[in-house]
C-alpha positions in Angstrom: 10.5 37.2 7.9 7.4 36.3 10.0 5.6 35.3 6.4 8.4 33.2 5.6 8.5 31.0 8.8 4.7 30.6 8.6 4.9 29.4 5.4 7.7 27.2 6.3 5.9 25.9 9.3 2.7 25.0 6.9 5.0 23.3 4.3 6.3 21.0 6.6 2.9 20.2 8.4 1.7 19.2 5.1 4.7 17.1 4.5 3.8 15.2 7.8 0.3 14.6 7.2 0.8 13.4 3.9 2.9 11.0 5.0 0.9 9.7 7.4 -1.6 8.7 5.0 1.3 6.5 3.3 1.5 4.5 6.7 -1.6 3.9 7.2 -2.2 1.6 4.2 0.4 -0.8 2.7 -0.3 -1.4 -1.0 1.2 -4.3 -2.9 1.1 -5.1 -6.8 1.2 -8.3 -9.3 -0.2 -9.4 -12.2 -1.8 -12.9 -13.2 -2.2 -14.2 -16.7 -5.7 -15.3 -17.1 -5.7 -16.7 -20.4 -4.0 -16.1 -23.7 -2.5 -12.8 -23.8 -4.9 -11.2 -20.9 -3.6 -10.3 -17.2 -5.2 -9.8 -14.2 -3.6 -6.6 -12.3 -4.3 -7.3 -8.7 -3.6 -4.1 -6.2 -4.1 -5.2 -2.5 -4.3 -2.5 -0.2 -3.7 -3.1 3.7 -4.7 -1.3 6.0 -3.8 -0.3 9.6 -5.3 -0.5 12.7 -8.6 1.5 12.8 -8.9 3.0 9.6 -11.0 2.4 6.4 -10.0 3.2 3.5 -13.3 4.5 0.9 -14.3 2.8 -2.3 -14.3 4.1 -5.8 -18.0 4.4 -5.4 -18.0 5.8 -2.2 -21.6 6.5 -2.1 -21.7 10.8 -0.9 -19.7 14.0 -1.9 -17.1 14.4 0.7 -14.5 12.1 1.4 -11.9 10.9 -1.8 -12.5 7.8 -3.5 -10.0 5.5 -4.4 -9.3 6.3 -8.2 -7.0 4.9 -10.5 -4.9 6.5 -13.5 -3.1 3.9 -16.1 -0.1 5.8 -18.1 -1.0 5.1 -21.6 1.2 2.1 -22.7 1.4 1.3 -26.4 1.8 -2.3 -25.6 -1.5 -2.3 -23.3 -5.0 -2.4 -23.1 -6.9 -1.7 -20.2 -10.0 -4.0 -20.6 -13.2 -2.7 -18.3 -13.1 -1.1 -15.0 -11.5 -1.8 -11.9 -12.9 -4.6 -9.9 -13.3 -4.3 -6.4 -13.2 -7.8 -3.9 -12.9 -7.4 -0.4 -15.8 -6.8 2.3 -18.1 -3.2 1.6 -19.6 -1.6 4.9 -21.9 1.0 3.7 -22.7 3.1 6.8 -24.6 6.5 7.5 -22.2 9.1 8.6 -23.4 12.5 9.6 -20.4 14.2 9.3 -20.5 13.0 5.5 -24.7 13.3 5.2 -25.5 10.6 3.8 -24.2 6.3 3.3 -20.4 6.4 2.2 -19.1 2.7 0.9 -15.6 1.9 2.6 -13.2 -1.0 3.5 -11.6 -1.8 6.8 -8.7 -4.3 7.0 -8.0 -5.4 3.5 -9.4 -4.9 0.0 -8.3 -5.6 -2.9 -8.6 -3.8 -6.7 -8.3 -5.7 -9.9 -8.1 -4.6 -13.5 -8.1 -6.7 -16.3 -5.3 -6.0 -19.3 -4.5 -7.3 -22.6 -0.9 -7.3 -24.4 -1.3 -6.6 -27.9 2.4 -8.7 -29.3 4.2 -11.0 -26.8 6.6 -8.4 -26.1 6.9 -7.5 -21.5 5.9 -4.6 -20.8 4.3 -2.9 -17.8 1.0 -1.6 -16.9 2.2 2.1 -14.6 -0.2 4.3 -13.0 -1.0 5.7 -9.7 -3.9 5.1 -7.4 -5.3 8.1 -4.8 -7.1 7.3 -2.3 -8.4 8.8 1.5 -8.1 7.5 4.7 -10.4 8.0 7.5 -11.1 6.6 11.4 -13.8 7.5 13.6 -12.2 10.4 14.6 -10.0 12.0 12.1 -9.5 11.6 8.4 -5.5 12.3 6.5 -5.1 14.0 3.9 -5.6 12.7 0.4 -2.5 10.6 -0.6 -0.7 9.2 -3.9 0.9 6.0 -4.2 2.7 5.4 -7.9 2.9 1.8 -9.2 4.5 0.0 -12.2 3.7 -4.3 -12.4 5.6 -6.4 -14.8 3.1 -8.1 -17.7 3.7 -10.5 -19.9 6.4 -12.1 -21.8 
């Protein structure tokens, strides 16, 4: 009985932390066309109050970078990597040993596409990422996205 409250009591710990990652930064999605047949996927994350959010290249092992996974689409192609635009601050942190690369306020992520056809499709994916302040970092979060291309 004891094991099963504990683990109970754990499960829903993680639940809340999770979730606090979720309101810490507010993502938002679109999609551009750039020329003929080629999109601009533009992925804006906001974030709250005193935390930074880390950059794909966040510079030490340690904290989670922002990554992004595309689901395979047929219709698709995912042309280079994701850009990054928004205002680095590359600062030594001993608690990380060494310069970590990270946003405050706003950044935003864009990935270039290609539709093969003129059919609409969408480009889906998710994008993980880690949020951190000067005293405390959440637990790695997960955000799932699908934008609207083409057409």
């Amino acid at each position: 009985m004891k094991v099963t409250l504990l683990s109970l009591l754990i499960t829903m710990i993680s639940a809340v932390s999770f979730a606090q990652s979720n309101t810490q930064v507010k993502w938002t999605f679109s999609s551009k066309k750039i020329a003929d047949k080629t999109y601009e996927v533009r992925v804006k994350a906001t974030v709250n109050g005193d935390w930074h959010i880390y950059s794909q290249n966040v510079g030490v092992d340690g904290p989670i970078p922002t990554a992004f996974t595309f689901t395979k689409n047929p219709l698709l192609v995912v042309d280079g990597k994701v850009k990054e635009v928004g205002k680095l601050i590359t600062k030594e942190e001993e608690v990380w040993g060494g310069k970590v690369n990270y946003y405050e306020k706003t950044v935003e992520f864009i990935q270039t596409v290609k539709v093969k056809g003129s059919a609409k499709t969408n480009l889906a994916g998710k994008v993980e990422y880690m949020v951190c302040n000067e005293e405390k970092c959440l637990p790695p979060s997960e955000t799932t996205f699908s934008v609207a291309i083409g057409g």
